[in-house]
C-alpha positions in Angstrom: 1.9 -11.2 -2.1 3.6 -8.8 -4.8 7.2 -9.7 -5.2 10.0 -7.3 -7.0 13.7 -8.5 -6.5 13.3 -9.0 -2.5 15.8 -12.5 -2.8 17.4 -11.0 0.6 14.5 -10.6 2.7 11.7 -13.1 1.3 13.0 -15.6 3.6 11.8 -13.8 6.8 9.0 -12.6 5.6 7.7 -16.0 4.4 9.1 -17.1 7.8 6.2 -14.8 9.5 3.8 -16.1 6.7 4.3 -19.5 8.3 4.3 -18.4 11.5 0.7 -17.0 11.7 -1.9 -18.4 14.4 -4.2 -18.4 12.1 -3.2 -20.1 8.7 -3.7 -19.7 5.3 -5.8 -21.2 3.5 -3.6 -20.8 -0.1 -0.3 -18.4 -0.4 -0.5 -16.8 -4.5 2.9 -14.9 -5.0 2.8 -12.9 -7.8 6.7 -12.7 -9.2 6.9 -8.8 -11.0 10.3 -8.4 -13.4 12.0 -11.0 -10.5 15.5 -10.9 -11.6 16.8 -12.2 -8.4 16.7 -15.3 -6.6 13.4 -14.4 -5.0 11.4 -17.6 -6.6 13.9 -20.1 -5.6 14.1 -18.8 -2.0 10.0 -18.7 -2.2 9.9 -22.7 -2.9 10.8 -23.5 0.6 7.1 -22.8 1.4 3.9 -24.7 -0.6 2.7 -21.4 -2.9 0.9 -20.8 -5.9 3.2 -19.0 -8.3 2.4 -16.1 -10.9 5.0 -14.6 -13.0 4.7 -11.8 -14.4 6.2 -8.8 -16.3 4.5 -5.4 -14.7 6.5 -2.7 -12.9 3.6 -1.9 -11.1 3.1 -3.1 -7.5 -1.1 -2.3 -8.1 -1.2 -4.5 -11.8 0.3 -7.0 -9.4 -1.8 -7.0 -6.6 -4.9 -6.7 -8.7 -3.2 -10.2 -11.2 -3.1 -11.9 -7.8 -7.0 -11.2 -6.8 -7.8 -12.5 -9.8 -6.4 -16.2 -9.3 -7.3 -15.9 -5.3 -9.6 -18.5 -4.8 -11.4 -17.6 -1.6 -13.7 -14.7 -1.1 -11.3 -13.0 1.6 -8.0 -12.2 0.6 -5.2 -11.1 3.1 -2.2 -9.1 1.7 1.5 -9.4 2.2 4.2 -7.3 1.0 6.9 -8.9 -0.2 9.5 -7.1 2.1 7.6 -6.2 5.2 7.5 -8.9 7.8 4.4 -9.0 9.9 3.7 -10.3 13.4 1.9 -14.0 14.3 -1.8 -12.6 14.9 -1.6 -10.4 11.6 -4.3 -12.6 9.6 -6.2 -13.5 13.1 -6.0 -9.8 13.6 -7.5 -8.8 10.3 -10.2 -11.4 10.7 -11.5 -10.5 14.0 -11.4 -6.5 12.8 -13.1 -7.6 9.8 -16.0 -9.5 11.7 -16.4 -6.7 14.2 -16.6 -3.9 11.2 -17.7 -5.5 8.4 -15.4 -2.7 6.5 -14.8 -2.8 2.9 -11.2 -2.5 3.2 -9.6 -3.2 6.4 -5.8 -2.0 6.5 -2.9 -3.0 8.4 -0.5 -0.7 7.4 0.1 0.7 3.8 -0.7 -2.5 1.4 -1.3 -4.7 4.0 -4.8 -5.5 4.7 -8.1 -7.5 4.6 -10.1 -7.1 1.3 -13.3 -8.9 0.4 -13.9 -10.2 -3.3 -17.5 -7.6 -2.8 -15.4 -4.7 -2.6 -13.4 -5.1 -6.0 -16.4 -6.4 -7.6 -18.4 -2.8 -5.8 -15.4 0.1 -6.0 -13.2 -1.6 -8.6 -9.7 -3.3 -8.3 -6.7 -1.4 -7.4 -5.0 1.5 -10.0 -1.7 1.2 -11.7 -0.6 4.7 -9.4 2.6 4.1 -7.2 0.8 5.3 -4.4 -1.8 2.9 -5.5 -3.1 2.1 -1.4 -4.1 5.9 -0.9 -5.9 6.1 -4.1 -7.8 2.8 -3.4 -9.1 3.7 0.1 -9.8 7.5 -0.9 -12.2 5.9 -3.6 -14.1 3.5 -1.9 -14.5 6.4 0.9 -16.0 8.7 -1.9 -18.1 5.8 -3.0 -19.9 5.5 0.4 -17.4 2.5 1.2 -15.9 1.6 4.5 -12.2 2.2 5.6 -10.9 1.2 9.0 -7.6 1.3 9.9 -5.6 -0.7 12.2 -2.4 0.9 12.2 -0.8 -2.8 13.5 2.7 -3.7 14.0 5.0 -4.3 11.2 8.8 -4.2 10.3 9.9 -2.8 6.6 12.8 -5.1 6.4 13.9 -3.0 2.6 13.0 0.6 1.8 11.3 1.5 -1.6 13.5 2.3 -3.6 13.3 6.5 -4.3 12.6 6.8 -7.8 9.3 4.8 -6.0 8.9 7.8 -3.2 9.3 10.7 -6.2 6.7 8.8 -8.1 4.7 8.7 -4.8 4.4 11.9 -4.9 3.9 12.7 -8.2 0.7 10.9 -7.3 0.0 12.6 -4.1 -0.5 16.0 -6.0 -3.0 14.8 -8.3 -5.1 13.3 -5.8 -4.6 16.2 -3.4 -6.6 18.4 -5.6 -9.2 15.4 -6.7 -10.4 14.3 -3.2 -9.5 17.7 -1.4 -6.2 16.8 1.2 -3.9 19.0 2.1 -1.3 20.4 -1.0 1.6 17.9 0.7 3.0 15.3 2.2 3.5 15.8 6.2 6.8 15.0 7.4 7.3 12.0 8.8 5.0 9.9 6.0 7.5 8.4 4.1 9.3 6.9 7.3 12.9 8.8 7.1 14.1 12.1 5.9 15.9 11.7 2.6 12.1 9.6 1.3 10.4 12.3 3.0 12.7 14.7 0.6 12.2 12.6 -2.5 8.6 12.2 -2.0 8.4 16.0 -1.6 10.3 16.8 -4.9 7.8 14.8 -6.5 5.1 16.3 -5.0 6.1 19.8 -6.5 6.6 18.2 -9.7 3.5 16.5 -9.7 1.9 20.3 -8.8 4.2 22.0 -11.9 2.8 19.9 -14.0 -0.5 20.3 -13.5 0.4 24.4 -13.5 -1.3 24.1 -9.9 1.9 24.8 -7.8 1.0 29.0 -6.7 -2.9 27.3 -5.5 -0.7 24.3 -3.8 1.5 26.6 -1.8 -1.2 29.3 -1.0 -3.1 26.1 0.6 -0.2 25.0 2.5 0.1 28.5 3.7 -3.2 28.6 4.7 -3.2 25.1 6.5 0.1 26.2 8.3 -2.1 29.4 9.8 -5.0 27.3 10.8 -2.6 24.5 12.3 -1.3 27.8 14.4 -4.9 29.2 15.1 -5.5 25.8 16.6 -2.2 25.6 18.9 -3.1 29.1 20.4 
């Protein structure tokens, strides 16, 4: 579980950590620039603690895959609570797919040790999720998605959602998905806004903007082609 200053929800989402019907077998929490009181909250549930000094939710996943001791690792975000089955959920999917990522929702998800060690660990990107499952997808790997239950109990912060889409717009043109974001992705209109912005900056600076708005035109006319 990657952890950035969430002191004000930890609690409940280590609340549905403990809660699960199907326990785990070790909890690592990986502590990123924590200038809250997010470790002392953390104590009130046995944990293996990494601190560390990142900025980068991905360096932080990929520091805590590194000191997982079991082949199977589950992850948790640090300010998304998840419901009882999530883990027993994720197992069962995995043993009835045998995927090579299995997601939840976003950065929660079921990841063997054989994927990192096949498609490599996770990116320092922001949007760090979408570029890990396009990748393995490219590489012949298997994505399933669950879409399961979850509740964000802290947005990302927007700097985050620019910086998402910074990162959208290079890996629009690298694995061919449409020039932007569609509404709606970010979960709420001023993120969908931000991430927008920082989609068309991502496009400027990669002097691809005038091909990123001819494909959006173009995808608007086949999305109306479609409808009629």
């Amino acid at each position: 579980m990657p952890v950035h200053n969430e002191a004000e929800v930890l609690q409940e989402v280590l609340d549905s950590v403990a809660r699960q019907t199907r326990p785990v077998d070790e909890l690592v929490i990986v502590f990123d620039r924590c200038t809250d009181g997010s470790r002392e909250v953390a104590l009130r549930l046995p944990h293996e603690e990494i601190t560390v000094d990142l900025g980068n939710t991905g360096a932080a996943v990929r520091v805590g895959l590194d000191r997982a001791r079991y082949s199977t690792v589950v992850l948790f975000d640090g300010n998304t609570r998840v419901p009882p089955d999530y883990v027993e959920g994720l197992l069962k999917g995995y043993a009835a797919t045998n995927a090579d990522i299995l997601e939840w929702h976003g950065g929660l998800m079921l990841l063997p040790n054989r994927t990192i060690e096949r498609f490599g660990p996770p990116t320092d990107k922001a949007l760090w999720t979408l570029e890990f499952f396009l990748r393995v997808q490219a590489r012949g790997g298997k994505v399933v998605h669950l879409k399961g239950p979850f509740v964000r109990l802290k947005p990302s912060p927007l700097h985050r959602n620019f910086r998402y889409g910074i990162d959208y717009a290079e890996l629009s043109w690298q694995y061919a998905l449409p020039p932007f974001f569609r509404v709606g992705t970010k979960s709420g209109l001023v993120q969908d806004i931000v991430a927008t912005a920082g989609t068309l900056a991502g496009h400027v600076r990669s002097h691809r903007l005038v091909d990123a708005i001819a494909g959006l035109i173009s995808e608007v006319r086949l999305r109306d082609v479609d409808e009629t």
